[in-house]
C-alpha positions, 0 to 999 in steps of 0.5 A: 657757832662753837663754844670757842666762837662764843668765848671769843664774843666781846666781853663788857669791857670790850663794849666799854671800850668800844661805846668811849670811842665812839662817842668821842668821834661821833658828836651827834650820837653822843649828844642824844646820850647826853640827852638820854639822862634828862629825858621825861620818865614816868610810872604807871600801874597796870594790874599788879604790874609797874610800867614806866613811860619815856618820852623820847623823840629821838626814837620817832625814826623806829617807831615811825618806821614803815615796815612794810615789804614794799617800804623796806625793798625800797629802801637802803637797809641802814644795818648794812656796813655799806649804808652805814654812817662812815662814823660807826665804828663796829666791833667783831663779835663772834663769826658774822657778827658785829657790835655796833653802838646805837645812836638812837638809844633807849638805855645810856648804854644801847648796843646793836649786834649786827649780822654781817650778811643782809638776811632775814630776822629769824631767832631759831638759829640762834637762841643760843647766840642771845643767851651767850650774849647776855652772859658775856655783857654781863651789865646789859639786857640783851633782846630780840624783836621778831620781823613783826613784832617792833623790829624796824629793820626785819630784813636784817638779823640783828640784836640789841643790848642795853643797860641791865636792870631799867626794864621794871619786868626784870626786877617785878617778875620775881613778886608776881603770881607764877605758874611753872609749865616745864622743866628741861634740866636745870631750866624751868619755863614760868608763866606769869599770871598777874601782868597784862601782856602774856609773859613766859619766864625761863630761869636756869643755871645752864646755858644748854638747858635754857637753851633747849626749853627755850628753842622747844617752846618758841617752836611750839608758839603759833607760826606767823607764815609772812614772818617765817617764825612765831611773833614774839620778843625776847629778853635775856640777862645774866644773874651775878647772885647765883650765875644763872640766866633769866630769858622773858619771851612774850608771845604777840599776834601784831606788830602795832595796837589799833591805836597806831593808825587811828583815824581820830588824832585824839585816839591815834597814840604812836607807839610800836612795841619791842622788847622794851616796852614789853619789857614794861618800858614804853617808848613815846616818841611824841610829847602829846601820846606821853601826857595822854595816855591812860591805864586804859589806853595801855591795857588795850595796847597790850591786849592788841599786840600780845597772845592771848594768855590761854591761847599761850597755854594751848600752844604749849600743852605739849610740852610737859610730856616732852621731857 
């Protein structure tokens, strides 16, 4: 895309607009965001790390998905303008792509943004795109869950955006113990030290920098050869005080903790972790995993799904003599 496609991208009010008018003809989706703001939250501390749990058991459609290949072949695939529900209503959102209000939603503003075309979940191409976003939804947090890593449609590109500020990573990352890896411009690559699961920070001033050091050191991550890509998540907002851009990339090596297929139901716990959860917001579809689930249940949820903070560093050791 051209810097002209992205300024042509919708801006927050265009979003505004575009969530009003869905919600005043589409009865069922704006009864779950009405449902949203009286839904069970509450907080835990892991580490240093402040973590908050949702019960929301309108999301038992994604994190029960079956993503298998076999699974998602038979399928139709529910991205696609054909399969969609005639009440969707989407907005054009740059070349090839669509915004789409979720109806299953997270955040009390929840967005999709859809490719056009039915192909595969893959980032490289358009680390660019997600950054732009983010600087053109300047209310939301826009994010991206690799095909292995808690998306639920992995054949079908797709990012998602929801309101700014309620993942506890966006705000806590500034208290926590950083560790600087590299620089690219006006961009430095952090990582944080004191959370459970691995996690890199990219700050900049410029999107082109971030842009750089970003798309350097996912090419540098561990490749998945099922996925065509490294495992990861990725978060990324615009900062109003200084204009700047914050990116949260979180390394993974599962799509789902051992605790997902438990054979024991007391130690069987549902939840598949995305961006958000990595993000520090757990996402609990079922009443029993949100009144049970301990500091050490999510610790180990953690250490299943995430790289391993060293193996993080090895996979990047090149990047400071790559200025």
């Amino acid at each position: 895309m051209t810097s002209e496609a992205f300024s042509s991208l919708p801006s927050q009010a265009d979003a505004d607009r575009l969530f009003e008018e869905q919600l005043a003809v589409w009865p069922e989706t704006r009864q779950r965001y009405e449902e949203l703001a009286h839904i069970r939250t509450h907080d835990i501390r892991l580490e240093k790390t402040d973590f908050r749990l949702q019960f929301n058991p309108a999301r038992i459609r994604s994190t029960g998905a079956k993503v298998d290949e076999h699974s998602i072949a038979r399928r139709p695939c529910f991205l696609c303008s054909s399969n969609r529900p005639a009440k969707q209503l989407a907005l054009p959102c740059g070349p090839g792509f669509e915004l789409l209000v979720n109806p299953f939603p997270i955040f009390p503003r929840h967005y999709t943004i859809v490719a056009r075309r039915h192909m595969p979940q893959r980032i490289a191409p358009y680390v660019e795109l997600l950054l732009a976003l983010a600087e053109r939804l300047t209310h939301c947090t826009v994010f991206y869950n690799g095909p292995a890593s808690g998306a639920s449609a992995p054949d079908h590109l797709h990012f998602q955006a929801g309101t700014k500020g309620l993942m506890p990573v966006e705000e806590g990352w500034k208290h926590s113990e950083n560790q600087l890896l590299a620089t690219r411009g006006t961009a430095s690559l952090l990582l944080l030290n004191d959370r459970p699961c691995t996690t890199l920070v990219v700050r900049c001033s410029q999107r082109d920098d971030a842009c750089t050091l970003l798309s350097d050191t996912i090419a540098r991550l561990p490749l998945s050869p099922s996925d065509g890509e490294p495992r990861l998540n990725l978060l990324a907002r615009s900062e109003p005080a200084d204009g700047g851009l914050t990116v949260f990339l979180f390394p993974r090596t599962r799509h789902r903790p051992t605790c997902y297929t438990a054979p024991e139901e007391e130690h069987r716990i549902l939840v598949s972790p995305g961006a958000a959860d990595m993000g520090g917001l757990l996402i609990l579809p079922r009443e029993e995993d949100y009144l049970k689930l301990t500091l050490a249940d999510a610790e180990r949820i953690f250490a299943d799904v995430s790289l391993p903070r060293q193996a993080c560093l090895d996979s990047l050791s090149g990047l400071l003599s790559h200025p």
